[in-house]
PASE-758062 format. One record per residue (C-alpha): residue number from 1; residue in one letter; x, y, z. Coordinates in steps of 0.25 Angstrom, whole numbers. Layout:
# PASE-758062
NUM, a, X, Y, Z
...
***
This chain:
# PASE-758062
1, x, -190, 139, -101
2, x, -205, 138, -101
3, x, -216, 145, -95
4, x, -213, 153, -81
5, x, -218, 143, -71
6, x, -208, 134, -77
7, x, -193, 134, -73
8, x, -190, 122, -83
9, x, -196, 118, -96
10, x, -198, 104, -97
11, x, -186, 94, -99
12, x, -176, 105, -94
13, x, -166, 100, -85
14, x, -164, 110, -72
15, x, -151, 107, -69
16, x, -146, 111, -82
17, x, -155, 124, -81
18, x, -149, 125, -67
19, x, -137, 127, -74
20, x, -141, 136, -84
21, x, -147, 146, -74
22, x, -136, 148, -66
23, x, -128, 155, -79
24, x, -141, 162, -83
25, x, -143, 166, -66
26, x, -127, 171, -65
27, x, -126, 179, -80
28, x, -139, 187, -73
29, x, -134, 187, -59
30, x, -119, 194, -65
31, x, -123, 200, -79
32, x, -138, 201, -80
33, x, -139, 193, -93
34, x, -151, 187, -95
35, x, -151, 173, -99
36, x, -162, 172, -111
37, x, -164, 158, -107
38, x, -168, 160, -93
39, x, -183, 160, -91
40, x, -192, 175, -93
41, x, -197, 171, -79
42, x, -183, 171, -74
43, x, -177, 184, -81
44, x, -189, 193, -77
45, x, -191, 186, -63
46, x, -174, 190, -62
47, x, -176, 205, -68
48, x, -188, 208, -58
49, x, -179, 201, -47
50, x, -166, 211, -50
51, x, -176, 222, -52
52, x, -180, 219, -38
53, x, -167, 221, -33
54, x, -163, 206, -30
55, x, -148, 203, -31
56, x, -146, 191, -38
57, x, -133, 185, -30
58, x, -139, 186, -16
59, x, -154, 190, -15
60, x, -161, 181, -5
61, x, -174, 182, -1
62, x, -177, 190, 10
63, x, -182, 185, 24
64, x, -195, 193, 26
65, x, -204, 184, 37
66, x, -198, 179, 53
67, x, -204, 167, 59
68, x, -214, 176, 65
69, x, -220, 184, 52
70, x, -218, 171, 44
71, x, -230, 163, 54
72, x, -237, 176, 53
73, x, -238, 175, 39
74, x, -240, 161, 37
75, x, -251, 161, 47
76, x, -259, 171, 39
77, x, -255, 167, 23
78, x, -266, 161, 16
79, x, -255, 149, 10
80, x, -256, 145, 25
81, x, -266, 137, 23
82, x, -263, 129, 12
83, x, -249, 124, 18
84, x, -255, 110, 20
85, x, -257, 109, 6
86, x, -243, 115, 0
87, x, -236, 105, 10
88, x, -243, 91, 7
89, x, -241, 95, -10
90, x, -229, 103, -10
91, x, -220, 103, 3
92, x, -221, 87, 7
93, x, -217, 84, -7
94, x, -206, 95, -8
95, x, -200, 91, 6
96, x, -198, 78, 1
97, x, -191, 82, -13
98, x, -181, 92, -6
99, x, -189, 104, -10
100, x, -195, 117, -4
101, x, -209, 122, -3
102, x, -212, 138, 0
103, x, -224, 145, 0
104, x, -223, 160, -2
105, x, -234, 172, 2
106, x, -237, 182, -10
107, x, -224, 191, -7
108, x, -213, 179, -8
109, x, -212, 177, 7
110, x, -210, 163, 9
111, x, -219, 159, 20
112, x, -218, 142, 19
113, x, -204, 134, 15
114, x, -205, 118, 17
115, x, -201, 107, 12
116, x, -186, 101, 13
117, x, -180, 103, 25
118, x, -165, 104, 20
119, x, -169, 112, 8
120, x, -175, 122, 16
121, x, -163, 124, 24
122, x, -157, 127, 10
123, x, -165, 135, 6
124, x, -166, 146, 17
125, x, -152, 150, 13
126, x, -157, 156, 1
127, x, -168, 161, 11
128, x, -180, 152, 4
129, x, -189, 149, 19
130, x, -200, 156, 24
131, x, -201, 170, 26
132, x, -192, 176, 15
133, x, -197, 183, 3
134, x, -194, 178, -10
135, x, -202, 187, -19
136, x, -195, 187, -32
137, x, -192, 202, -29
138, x, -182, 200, -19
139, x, -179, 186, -19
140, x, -177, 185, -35
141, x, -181, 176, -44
142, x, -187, 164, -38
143, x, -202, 155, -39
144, x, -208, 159, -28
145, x, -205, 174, -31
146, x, -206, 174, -45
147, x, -218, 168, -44
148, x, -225, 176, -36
149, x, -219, 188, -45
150, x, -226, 181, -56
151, x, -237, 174, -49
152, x, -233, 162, -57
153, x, -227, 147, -54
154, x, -212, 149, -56
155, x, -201, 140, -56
156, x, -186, 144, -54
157, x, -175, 136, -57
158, x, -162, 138, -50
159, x, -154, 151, -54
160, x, -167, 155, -61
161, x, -168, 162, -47
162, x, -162, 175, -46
163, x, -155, 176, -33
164, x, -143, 166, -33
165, x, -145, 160, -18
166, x, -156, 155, -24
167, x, -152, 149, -37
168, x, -151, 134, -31
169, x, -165, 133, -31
170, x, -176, 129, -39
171, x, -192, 132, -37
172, x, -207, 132, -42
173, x, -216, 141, -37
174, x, -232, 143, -38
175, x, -239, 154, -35
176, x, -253, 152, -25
177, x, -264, 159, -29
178, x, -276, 163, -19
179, x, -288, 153, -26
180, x, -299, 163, -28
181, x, -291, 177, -30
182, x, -277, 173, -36
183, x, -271, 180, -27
184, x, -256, 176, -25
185, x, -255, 170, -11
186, x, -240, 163, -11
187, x, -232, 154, -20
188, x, -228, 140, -19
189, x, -212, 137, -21
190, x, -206, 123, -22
191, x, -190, 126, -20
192, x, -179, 115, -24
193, x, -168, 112, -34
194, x, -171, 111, -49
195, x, -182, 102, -48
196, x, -193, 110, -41
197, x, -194, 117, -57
198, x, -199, 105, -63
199, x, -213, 106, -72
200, x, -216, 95, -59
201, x, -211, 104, -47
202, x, -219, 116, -54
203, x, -233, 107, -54
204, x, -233, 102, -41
205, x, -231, 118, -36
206, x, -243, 121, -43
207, x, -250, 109, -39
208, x, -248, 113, -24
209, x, -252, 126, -28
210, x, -264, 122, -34
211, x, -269, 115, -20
212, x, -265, 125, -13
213, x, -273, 135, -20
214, x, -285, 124, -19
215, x, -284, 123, -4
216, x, -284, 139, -4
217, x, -297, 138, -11
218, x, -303, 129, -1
219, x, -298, 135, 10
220, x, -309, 148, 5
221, x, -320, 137, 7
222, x, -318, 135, 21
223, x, -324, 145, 30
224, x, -321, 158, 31
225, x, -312, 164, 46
226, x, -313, 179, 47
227, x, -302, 186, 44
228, x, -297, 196, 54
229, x, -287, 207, 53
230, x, -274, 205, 65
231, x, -274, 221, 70
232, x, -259, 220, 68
233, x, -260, 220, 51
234, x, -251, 230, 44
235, x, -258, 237, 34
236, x, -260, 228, 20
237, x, -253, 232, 8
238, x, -256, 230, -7
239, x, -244, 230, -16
240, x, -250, 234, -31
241, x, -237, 241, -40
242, x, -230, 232, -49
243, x, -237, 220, -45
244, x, -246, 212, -57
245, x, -253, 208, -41
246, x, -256, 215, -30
247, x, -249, 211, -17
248, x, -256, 212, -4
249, x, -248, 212, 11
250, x, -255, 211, 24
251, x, -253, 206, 37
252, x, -246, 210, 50
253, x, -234, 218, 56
254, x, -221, 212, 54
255, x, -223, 206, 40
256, x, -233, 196, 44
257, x, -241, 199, 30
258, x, -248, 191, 22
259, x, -246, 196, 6
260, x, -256, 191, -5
261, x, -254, 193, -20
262, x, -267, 197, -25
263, x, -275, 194, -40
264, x, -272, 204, -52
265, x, -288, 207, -51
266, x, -287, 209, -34
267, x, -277, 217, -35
268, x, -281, 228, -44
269, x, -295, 227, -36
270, x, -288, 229, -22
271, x, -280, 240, -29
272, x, -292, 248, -34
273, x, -297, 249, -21
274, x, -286, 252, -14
275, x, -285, 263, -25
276, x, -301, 268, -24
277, x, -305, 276, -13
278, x, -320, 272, -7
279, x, -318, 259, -15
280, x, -323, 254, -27
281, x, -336, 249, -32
282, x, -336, 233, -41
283, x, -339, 241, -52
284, x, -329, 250, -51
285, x, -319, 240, -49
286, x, -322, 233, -59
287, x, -319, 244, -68
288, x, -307, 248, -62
289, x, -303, 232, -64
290, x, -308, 231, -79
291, x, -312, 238, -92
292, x, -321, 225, -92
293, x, -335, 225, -86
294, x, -331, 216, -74
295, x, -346, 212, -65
296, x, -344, 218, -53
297, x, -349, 205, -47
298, x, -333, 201, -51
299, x, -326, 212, -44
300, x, -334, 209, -31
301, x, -329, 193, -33
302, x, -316, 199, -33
303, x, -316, 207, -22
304, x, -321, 197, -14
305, x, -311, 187, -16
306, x, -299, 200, -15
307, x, -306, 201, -1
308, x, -298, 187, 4
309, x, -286, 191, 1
310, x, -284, 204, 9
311, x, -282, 200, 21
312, x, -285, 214, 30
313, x, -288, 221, 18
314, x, -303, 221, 17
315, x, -312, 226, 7
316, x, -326, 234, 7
317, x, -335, 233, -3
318, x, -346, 244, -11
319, x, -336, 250, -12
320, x, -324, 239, -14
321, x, -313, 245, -5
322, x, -301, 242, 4
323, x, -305, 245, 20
324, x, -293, 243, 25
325, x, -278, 250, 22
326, x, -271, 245, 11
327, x, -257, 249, 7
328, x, -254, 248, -6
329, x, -241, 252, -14
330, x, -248, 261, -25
331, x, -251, 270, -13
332, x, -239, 268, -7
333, x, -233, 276, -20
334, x, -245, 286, -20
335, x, -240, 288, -5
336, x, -226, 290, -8
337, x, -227, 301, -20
338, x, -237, 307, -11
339, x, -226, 312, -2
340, x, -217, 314, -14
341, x, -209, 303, -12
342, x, -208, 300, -25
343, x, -194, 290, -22
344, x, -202, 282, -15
345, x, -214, 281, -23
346, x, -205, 275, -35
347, x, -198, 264, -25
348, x, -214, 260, -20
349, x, -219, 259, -34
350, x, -215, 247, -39
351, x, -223, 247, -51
352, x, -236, 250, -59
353, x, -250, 245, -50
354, x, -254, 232, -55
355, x, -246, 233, -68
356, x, -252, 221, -74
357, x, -267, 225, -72
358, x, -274, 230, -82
359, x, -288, 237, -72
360, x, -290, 250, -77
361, x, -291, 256, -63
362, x, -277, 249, -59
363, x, -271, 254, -72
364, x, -275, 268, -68
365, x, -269, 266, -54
366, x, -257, 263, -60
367, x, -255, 272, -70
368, x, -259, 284, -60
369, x, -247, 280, -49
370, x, -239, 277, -61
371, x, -241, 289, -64
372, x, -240, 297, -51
373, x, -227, 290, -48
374, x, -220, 295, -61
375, x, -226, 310, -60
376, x, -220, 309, -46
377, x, -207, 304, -50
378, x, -206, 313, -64
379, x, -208, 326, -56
380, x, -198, 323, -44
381, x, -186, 319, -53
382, x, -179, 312, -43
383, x, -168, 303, -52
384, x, -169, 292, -41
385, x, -182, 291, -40
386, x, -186, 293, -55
387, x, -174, 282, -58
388, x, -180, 271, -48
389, x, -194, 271, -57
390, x, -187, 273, -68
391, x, -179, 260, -65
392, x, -190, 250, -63
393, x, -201, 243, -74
394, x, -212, 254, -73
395, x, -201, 265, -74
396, x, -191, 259, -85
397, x, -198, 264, -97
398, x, -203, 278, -93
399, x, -194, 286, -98
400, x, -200, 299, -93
401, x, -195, 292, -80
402, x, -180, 290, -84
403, x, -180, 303, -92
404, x, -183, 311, -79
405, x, -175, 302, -70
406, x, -164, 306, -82
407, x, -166, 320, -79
408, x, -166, 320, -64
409, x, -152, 311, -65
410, x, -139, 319, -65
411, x, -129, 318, -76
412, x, -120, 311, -65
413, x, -129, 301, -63
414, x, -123, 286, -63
415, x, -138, 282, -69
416, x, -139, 296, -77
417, x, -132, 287, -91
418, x, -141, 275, -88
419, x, -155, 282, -87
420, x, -149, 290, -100
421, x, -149, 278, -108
422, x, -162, 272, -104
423, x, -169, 287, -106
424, x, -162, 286, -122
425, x, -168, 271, -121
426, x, -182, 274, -117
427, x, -181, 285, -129
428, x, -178, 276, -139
429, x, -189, 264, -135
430, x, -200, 272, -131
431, x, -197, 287, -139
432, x, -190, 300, -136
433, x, -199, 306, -123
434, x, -208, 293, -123
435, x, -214, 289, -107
436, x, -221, 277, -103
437, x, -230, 283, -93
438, x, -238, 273, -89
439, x, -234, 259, -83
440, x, -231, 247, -90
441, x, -241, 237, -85
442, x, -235, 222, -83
***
């Protein structure tokens, strides 16, 4: 069905696909079967949305934000600024063709909904308005979810969404992208019927999108207001396991944060030195970063432009380190197998450290927590605990994990058959005693 920004290959009618989805929707919703014909987009955004524990026949998206922390937000978030320009393209047009506009932050939270009146009425029973969060990892399936999973335009079509509440709808989403950094700042969703997924609908998204980003490029022309730092600011956090992206969170008490998806190259920088006691100099980062000879004159470019997208975070230079306290969720592992609470540590690690990222210094930060987590798990043999990594992507295939978890289960064991067989399957695929040690990078 095309490429994955495109819900409709050209000449498709939707109505009949409307039709056809909602079999394809319902024989996964009550069997599980998979549909060969539905798009790779869809089944994998489906798989990751089950996996996420999202509950096909009644998920809706949760409420995170009242009035109060939503103006809080808004105030502060950098798409602010570039409202003007998203309602004179997008949202006059939309209200005027029965459609919806949203604008999302980083994390899924819709922060702006506009556009027709009635619709929006409709659609805040399926709770589409601002202030809920729909990230595709608990909202299921849906554009502006999925594409901020992917960081990709997206189109869903009808039942292509996973959650049946929401099946009655239709959108395109683009994600917007900080000019000079490319860090991901929101995305832009057009919500309808059938026809916001048209080749047509899709372009204008983009095109908005594209002025949008152009108007954040001029707006760093004009002068410059110092920043300062409210006293009531919660300590930010970076969020670095199983993400291709890091995701940074700061702002207030009571939720009223501001969350920024940062670049593949700013992440792994911002981890490194989160990671190096008394900091780093350019050229040590530049080693860590690359095999390549990079000019250290780059890395200081870099760093200059990861400086504007931190908020309270700041940055000291020779050496390159973060000054002020940064949470981050690889320490927050470290932390837990500290005190031995090696339950807990599986249910924080959410996956490898930047799996996509090929640095050599992230890759040996990876494979040493990977590491840690497993010796940690392997010599406590505690059955639930060894069983909930075993269970996910970066545990499936290590079958020094399941054999243990089968040793540490009792015969009685309702799961005792099941780890069994998949023990006798990872024997046969991968040979007798055979372990993947390291992690699987995306």
């Amino acid at each position: 069905m095309g490429p994955p920004s495109l819900a409709l290959p050209p000449g498709s009618d939707p109505r009949q696909l409307t039709r056809y989805l909602r079999s394809a929707h319902d024989a996964f919703v009550s069997t599980g079967h998979l549909d060969r014909s539905l798009r790779p987009l869809v089944v994998d955004s489906w798989r990751r949305s089950v996996e996420s524990g999202v509950d096909p026949e009644s998920t809706l998206a949760p409420i995170r934000l009242d009035d109060a922390r939503l103006a809080q937000i808004r105030a502060s978030h950098p798409l602010a600024l570039v409202m003007p320009v998203i309602r004179r393209l997008l949202v006059d047009p939309a209200a005027e063709s029965g459609l919806l506009v949203a604008v999302s932050d980083a994390a899924g939270r819709l922060l702006w909904v506009e556009g027709d009146v009635s619709l929006r009425s409709q659609a805040e029973s399926m709770h589409f308005l601002a202030g809920a969060d729909w990230s595709e990892a608990v909202a299921g399936t849906n554009a502006p979810g999925t594409a901020l999973a992917l960081d990709a335009p997206v189109q869903i079509l009808g039942a292509e969404h996973l959650s049946r509440p929401v099946t009655p709808w239709s959108c395109s989403a683009v994600p917007i992208h900080e000019p000079d950094t490319g860090a991901v700042l929101g995305v832009l969703d057009l919500t309808g019927g059938a026809e916001v997924v048209t080749l047509q609908t899709l372009t204008l998204v983009r095109a908005t999108v594209a002025a949008v980003e152009a108007e954040l490029r001029l707006e760093r022309l004009r002068p410059v207001r110092p920043r300062s730092v409210a006293s009531g600011w919660t300590s930010p956090t970076l969020s670095l396991l199983g993400r291709r992206s890091a995701q940074l969170g700061y702002g207030g008490h009571d939720d009223g944060s501001t969350t920024t998806t940062l670049s593949p190259r700013h992440s792994e920088i911002l981890l490194l030195l989160t990671e190096a006691d008394g900091g780093l100099s350019a050229d040590q980062l530049a080693v860590a970063l690359s095999e390549e000879d990079h000019p250290s004159v780059t890395i200081r470019a870099e760093l200059s432009r990861l400086r504007t997208l931190l908020g309270p975070v700041r940055l000291g230079s020779r050496p390159y380190r973060v000054l002020d306290a940064l949470r981050t969720d690889v320490a927050d592992v470290r932390r837990e197998l500290r005190s031995g609470r090696v339950r807990q540590a599986v249910a924080a690690y959410r996956g490898p450290v930047l799996p996509a990222s090929t640095a050599p210094g992230v890759e040996r930060l990876r494979d040493e927590l990977h590491q840690l987590l497993r010796s940690a798990l392997l010599g406590a043999g505690d059955p639930d605990a060894l069983l909930s990594f075993a269970d996910t992507a970066h545990g499936r295939d290590d079958s020094e994990v399941w054999r243990a978890a089968l040793t540490a289960l009792p015969a009685s064991s309702p799961r005792y058959a099941q780890v069994a067989g998949h023990v006798d399957r990872l024997d046969q695929t991968l040979g007798c005693g055979a372990t993947l040690l390291q992690p699987r990078r995306a």
